[in-house]
C-alpha positions as CSV (number, residue, x, y, z in Angstrom):
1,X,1.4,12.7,11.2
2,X,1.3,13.8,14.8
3,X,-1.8,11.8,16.3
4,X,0.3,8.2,17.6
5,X,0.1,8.2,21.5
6,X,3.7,7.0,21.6
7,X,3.4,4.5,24.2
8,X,7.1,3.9,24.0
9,X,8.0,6.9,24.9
10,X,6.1,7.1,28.0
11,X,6.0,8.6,30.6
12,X,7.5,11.7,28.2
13,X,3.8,11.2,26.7
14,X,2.0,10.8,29.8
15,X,1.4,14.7,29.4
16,X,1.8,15.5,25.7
17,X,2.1,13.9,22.5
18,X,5.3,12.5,21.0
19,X,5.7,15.2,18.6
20,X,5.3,17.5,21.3
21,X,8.6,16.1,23.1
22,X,11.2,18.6,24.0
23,X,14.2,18.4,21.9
24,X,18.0,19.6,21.7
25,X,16.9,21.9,24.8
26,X,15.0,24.5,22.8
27,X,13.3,22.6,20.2
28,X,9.8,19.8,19.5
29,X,10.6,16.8,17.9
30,X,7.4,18.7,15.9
31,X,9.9,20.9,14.3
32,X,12.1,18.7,12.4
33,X,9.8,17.6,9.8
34,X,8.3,21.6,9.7
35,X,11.5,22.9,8.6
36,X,12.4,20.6,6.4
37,X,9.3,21.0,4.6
38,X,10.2,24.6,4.6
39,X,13.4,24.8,3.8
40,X,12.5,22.6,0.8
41,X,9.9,25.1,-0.6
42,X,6.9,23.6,0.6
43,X,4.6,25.7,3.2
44,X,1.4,24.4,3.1
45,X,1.1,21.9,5.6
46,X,-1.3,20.2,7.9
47,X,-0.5,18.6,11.4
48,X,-3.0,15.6,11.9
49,X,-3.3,15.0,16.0
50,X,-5.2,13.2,18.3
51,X,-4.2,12.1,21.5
52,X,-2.7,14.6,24.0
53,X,-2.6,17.5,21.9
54,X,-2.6,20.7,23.8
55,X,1.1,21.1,24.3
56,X,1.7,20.4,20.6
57,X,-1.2,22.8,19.5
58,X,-0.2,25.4,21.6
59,X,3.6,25.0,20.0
60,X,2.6,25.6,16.5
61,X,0.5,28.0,17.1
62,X,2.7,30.3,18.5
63,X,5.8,29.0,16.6
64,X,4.7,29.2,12.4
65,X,3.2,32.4,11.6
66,X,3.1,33.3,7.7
67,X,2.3,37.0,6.7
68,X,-0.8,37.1,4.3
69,X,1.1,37.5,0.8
70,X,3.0,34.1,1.1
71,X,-0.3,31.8,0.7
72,X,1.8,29.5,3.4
73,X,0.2,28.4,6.3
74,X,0.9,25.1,9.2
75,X,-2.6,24.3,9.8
76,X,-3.7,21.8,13.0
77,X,-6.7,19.0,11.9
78,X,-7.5,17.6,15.0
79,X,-9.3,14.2,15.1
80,X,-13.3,14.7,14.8
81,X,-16.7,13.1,14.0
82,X,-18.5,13.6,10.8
83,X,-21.1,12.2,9.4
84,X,-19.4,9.5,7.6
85,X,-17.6,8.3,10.9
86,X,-17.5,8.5,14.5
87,X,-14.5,7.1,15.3
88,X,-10.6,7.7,15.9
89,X,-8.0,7.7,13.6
90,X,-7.3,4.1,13.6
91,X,-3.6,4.4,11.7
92,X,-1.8,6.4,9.5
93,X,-3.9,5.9,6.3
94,X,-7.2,6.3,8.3
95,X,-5.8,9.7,9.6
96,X,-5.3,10.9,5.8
97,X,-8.4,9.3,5.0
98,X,-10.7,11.3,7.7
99,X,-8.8,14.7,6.8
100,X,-9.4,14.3,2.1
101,X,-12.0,16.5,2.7
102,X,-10.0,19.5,3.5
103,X,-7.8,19.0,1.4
104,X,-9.7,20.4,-1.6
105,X,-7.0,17.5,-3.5
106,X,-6.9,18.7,-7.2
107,X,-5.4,15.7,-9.8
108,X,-2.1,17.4,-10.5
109,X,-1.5,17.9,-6.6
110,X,1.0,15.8,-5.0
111,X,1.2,15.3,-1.2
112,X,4.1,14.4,0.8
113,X,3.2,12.3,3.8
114,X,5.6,13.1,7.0
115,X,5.7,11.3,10.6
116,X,6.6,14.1,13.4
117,X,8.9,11.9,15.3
118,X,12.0,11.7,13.0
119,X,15.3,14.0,13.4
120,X,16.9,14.2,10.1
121,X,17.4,16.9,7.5
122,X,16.4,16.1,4.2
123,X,15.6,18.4,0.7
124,X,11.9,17.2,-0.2
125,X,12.4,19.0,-3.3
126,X,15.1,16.1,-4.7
127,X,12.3,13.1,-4.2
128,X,9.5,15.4,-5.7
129,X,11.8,15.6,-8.9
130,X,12.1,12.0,-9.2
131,X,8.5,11.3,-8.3
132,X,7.5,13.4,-11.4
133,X,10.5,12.4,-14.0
134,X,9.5,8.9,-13.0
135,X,6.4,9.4,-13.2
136,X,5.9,7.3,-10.1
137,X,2.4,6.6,-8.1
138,X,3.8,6.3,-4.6
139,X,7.6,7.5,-4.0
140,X,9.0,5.8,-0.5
141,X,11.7,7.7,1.2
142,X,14.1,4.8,2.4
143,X,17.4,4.2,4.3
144,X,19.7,1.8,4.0
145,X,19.9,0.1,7.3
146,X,22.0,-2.3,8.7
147,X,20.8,-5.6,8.0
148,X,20.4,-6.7,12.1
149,X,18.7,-3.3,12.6
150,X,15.4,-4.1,10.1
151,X,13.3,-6.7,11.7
152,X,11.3,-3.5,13.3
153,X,11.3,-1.6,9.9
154,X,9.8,-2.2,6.7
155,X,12.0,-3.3,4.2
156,X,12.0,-3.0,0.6
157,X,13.6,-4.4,-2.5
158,X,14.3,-2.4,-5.5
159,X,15.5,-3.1,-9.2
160,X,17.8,-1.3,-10.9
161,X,15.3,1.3,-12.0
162,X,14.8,2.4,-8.3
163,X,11.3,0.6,-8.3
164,X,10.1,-1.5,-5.7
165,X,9.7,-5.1,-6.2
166,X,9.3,-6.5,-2.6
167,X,8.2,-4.8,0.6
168,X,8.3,-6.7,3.7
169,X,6.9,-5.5,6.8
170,X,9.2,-5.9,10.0
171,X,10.6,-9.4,8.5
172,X,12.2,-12.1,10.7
173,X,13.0,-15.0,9.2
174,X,17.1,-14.5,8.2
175,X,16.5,-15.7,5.2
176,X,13.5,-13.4,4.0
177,X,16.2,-10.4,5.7
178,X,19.3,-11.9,3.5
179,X,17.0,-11.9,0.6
180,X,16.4,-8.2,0.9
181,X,20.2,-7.2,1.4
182,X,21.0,-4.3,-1.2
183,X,24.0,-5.2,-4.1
184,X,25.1,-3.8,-6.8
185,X,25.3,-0.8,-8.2
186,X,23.4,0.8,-5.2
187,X,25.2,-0.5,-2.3
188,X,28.5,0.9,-4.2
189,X,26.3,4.3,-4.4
190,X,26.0,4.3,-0.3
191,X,28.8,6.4,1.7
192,X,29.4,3.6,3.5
193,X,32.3,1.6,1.5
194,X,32.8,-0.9,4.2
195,X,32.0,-4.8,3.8
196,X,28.7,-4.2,6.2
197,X,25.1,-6.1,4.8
198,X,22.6,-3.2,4.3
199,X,18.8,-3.4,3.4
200,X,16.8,-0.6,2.2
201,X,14.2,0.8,5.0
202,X,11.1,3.0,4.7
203,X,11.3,5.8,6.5
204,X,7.3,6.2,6.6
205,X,7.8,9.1,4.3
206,X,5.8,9.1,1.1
207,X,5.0,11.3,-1.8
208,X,1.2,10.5,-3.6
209,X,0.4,11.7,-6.9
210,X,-3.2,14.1,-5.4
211,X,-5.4,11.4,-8.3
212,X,-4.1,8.6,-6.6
213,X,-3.8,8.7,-3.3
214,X,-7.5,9.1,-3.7
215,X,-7.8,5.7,-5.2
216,X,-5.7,4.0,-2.9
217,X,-7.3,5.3,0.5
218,X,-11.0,4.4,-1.3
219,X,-11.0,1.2,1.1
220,X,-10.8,0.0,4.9
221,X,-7.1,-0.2,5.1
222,X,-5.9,1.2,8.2
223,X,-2.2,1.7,8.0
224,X,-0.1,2.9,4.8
225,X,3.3,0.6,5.8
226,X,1.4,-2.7,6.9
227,X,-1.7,-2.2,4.5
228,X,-1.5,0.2,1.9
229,X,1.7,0.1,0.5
230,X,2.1,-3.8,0.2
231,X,-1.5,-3.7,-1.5
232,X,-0.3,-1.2,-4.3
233,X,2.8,-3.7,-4.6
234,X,3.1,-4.8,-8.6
235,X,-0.7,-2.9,-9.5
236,X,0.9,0.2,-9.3
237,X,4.5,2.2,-10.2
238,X,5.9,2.5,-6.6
239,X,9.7,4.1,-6.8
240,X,12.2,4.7,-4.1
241,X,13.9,7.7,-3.1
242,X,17.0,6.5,-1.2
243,X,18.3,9.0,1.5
244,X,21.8,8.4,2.5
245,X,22.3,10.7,5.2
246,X,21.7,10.6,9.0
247,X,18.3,9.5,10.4
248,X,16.8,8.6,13.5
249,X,13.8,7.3,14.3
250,X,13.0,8.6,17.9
251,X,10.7,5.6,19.2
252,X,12.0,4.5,22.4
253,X,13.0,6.8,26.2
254,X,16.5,5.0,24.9
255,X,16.8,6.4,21.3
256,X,15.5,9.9,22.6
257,X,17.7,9.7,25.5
258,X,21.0,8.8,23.2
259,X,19.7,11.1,19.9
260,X,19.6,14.1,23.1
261,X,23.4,13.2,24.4
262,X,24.9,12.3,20.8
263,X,24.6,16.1,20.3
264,X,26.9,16.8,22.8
265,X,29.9,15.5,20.9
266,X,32.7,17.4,19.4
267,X,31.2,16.2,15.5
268,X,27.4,15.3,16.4
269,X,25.5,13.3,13.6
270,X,23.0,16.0,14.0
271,X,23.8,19.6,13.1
272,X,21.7,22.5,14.2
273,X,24.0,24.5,13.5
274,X,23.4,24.5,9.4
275,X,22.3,27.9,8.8
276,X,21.5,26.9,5.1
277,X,18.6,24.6,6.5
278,X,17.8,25.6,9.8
279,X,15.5,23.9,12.4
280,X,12.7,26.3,13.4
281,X,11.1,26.8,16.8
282,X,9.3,28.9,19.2
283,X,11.5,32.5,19.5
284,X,10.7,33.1,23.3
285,X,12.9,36.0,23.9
286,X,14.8,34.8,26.6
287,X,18.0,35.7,27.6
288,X,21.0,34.3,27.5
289,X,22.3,31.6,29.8
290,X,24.4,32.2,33.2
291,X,27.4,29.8,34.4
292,X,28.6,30.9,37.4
293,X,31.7,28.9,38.8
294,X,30.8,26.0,37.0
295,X,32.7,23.1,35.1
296,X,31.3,22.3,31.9
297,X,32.0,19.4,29.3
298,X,30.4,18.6,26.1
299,X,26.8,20.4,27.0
300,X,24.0,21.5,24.9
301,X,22.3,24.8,26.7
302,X,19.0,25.9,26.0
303,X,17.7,29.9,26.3
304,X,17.2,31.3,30.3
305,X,19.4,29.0,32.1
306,X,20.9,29.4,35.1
307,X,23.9,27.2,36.8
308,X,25.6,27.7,39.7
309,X,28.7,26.2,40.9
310,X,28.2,22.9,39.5
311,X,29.8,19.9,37.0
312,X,28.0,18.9,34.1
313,X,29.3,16.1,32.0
314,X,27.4,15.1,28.4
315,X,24.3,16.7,29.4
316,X,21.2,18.4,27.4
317,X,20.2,21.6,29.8
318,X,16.7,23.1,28.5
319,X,14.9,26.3,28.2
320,X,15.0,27.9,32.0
321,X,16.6,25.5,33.4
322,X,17.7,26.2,36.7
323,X,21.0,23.9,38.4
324,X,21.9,25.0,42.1
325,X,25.1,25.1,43.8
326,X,27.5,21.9,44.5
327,X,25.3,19.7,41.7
328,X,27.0,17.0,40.2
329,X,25.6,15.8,36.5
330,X,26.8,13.2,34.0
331,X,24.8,12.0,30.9
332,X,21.3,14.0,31.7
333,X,18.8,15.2,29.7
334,X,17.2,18.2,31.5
335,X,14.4,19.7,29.7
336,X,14.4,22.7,31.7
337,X,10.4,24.5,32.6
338,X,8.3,26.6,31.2
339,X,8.3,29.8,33.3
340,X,10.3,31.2,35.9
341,X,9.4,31.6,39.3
342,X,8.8,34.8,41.1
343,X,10.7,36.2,44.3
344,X,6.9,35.4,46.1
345,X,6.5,31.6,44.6
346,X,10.3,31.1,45.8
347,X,9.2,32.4,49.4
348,X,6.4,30.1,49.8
349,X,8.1,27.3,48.8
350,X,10.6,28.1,51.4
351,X,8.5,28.9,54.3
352,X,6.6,25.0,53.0
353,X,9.5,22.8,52.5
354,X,8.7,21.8,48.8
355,X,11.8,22.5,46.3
356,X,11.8,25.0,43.6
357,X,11.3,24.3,40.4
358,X,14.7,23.3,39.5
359,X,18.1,20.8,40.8
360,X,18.4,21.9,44.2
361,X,22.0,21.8,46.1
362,X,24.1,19.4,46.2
363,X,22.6,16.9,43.8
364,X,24.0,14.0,41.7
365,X,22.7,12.8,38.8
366,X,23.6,10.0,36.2
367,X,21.9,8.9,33.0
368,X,18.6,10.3,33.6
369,X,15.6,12.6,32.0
370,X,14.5,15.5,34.0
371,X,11.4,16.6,32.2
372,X,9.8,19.7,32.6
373,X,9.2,21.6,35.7
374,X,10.7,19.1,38.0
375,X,11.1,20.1,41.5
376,X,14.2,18.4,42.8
377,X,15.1,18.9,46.7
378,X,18.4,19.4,47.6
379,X,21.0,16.4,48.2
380,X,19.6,13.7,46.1
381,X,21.0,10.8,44.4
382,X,19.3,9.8,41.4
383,X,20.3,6.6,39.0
384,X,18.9,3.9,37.1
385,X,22.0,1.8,38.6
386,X,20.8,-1.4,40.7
387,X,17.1,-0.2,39.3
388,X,14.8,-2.6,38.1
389,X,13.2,-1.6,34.6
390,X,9.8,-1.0,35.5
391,X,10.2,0.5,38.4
392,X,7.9,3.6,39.1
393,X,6.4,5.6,41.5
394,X,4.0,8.9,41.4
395,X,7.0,10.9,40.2
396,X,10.2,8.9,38.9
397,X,10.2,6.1,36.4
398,X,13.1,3.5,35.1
399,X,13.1,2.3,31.2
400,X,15.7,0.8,29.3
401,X,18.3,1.4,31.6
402,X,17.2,5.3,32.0
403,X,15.4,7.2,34.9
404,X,12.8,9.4,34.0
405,X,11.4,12.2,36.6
406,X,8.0,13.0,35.7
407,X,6.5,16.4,34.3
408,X,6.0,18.3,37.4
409,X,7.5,15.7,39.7
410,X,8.4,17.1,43.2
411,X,11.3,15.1,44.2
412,X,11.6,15.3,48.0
413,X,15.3,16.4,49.6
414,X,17.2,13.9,50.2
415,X,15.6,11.1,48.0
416,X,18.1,8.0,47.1
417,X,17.6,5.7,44.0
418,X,19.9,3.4,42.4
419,X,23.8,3.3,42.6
420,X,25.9,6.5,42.0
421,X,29.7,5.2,40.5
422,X,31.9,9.0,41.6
């Protein structure tokens, strides 16, 4: 599911959808749920889309290329009119709904239902199996979330059979969240062998028998975790498939920002570097990075970077991304640009006064995105310190405690916001 316009994330969607984000400096959020599909066996997928889509079409297109004996394929189904409806995809379920036609859905099918905004790794395989041996309707991926965590999530409670006997949507009352608190034998199955209160959360991943997800979208509902899935609750076998590994739900500039820097640490919660289930992307054929003089800690470095005589500190550098002399950054998510500029480009931006594409000299930076093809003039100061949330002008934004520059922003030399702490 790729269509959501990811308001939250904005202004990282003003320009692209969120599955179309940059990630880890090289990757799409896009990408996690494509390779797990594939490392789990599975390569016939479709992307549904909708709003902003270019970036992320473009992205696939060049990224998952099958040769013509495997039968695999990553297809795009864009939004459209036919002539049962004219309108968009109004939620999850209505996005499947509109796209049954193509999928030629045979009764012994079964089709796992993915959103493209999750970093996780996880073996699809495993809840297929106990779809089947169950021989379950509807299997829910869910998570065991802390219990103060859950009033955005749906929440679920299971019996000792792994079936789901009560599914809350984003719950509030205490009580109602107490009542849903997992015990027994599977919170003594969870890693965590603390004393900490957990409650079982969807993950908005689902696996349908091909029969019935026919009969369940044969209505109006909208949504599958506000509408559907509380509707099939005690008509139909609903099981869970409880994932006890590491998951993040990207939904806020926060949680991206602090999914980005969390794999700077020594141990990050997130491994790319598993080569038995490896995250695919684009191959651009760049080469390598070049540090020159610089002082480096804890830094994730995409393809085609270049940094000059600079401190980075907990920072995310992207694809290309190009750091001039004397900068100073701590806790930055740079996503780097997509092409380099030539010896001419650099000459006219000289003889006009507008920056490169790039940090330019003598720069500081704390707790901040830099997205794509930012121009940054030399010697300027850029925090959310002191900075209102909310504040924004045509090229830098503040949200939740994190300033954003803009795709394509042209930050003029010189330009001050919010408190630097050296």
């Amino acid at each position: 599911m790729g269509g959501g316009r990811g308001t939250r994330l904005y202004p990282l969607t003003a320009a692209r959808c969120k599955p179309a984000v940059p990630l880890a400096g090289k990757y799409r959020l896009i990408d996690i749920p494509i390779s797990n599909c594939l490392n789990s066996g599975f390569n016939t997928i479709c992307v549904l889309t909708q709003f902003n889509t270019a970036s992320l079409h473009s992205h696939i297109q060049r990224t998952y290329k099958f040769d013509s004996f495997g039968k695999g394929y990553v297809d795009i189904l864009a939004a459209e009119q036919n002539m049962e409806s004219e309108s968009w995809y109004q939620g999850t379920a209505d996005a499947v709904r509109h796209n049954l036609q193509h999928f030629n859905l045979q009764p012994n099918d079964y089709v796992l239902i993915l959103s493209g905004d999750q970093l996780f790794r996880m073996d699809f395989k495993k809840m297929l199996d106990q779809h089947i041996a169950e021989n379950a309707d509807v299997t829910i991926a869910a998570k065991a979330m802390p219990k103060k965590e859950v009033s955005a999530l749906g929440v679920m409670r299971v019996n000792e059979n792994s079936e789901i006997v009560e599914f809350v949507e984003k719950p509030k009352d205490p009580a109602v969240i107490q009542s849903l608190v997992v015990r027994g034998k599977l919170r003594e199955a969870l890693s965590d062998k603390s004393d900490a209160e957990y409650c079982l959360a969807s993950m908005g991943i689902y696996i349908f028998s091909g029969k019935f997800l026919c009969e369940a979208l044969d209505n109006d509902m909208k949504d599958f975790g506000k509408e559907v899935i509380p509707g099939l609750l005690g008509k139909k076998k609903l099981v869970a498939h409880v994932f006890d590994d590491y998951w993040e739900d990207i939904g806020t500039v926060r949680a991206f920002w602090e999914t980005n820097l969390s794999l700077t640490d020594d141990v990050p919660p997130f491994d790319f570097f598993d080569d038995v289930a490896p995250i695919y992307t684009h191959d651009r054929l760049l080469p390598p990075a070049k540090l020159n003089g610089c002082t480096i800690k804890h830094v994730v470095m995409g393809d085609g970077a270049i940094i000059s005589n600079s401190k980075l500190n907990r920072c995310v550098i992207g694809v290309r991304s190009v750091v001039d002399s004397g900068c100073d950054l701590k806790n930055v998510v740079y996503m780097g640009a997509d092409y380099y500029e030539n010896i001419n480009d650099v000459a006219e931006c000289r003889k006009t006064g507008k920056p490169i594409i790039g940090i330019g000299e003598n720069c500081v930076i704390r707790d901040a995105i830099i997205d794509k093809g930012t121009r940054i003039g030399k010697n300027c100061r850029l925090s959310p310190k002191g900075v209102k949330d909310g504040f924004e002008t045509p090229e830098i934004y503040v949200k939740d405690g994190v300033l954003i520059t803009k795709k394509d922003a042209i930050i003029p030399p010189g330009t001050v916001i919010g408190e630097i702490d050296d």
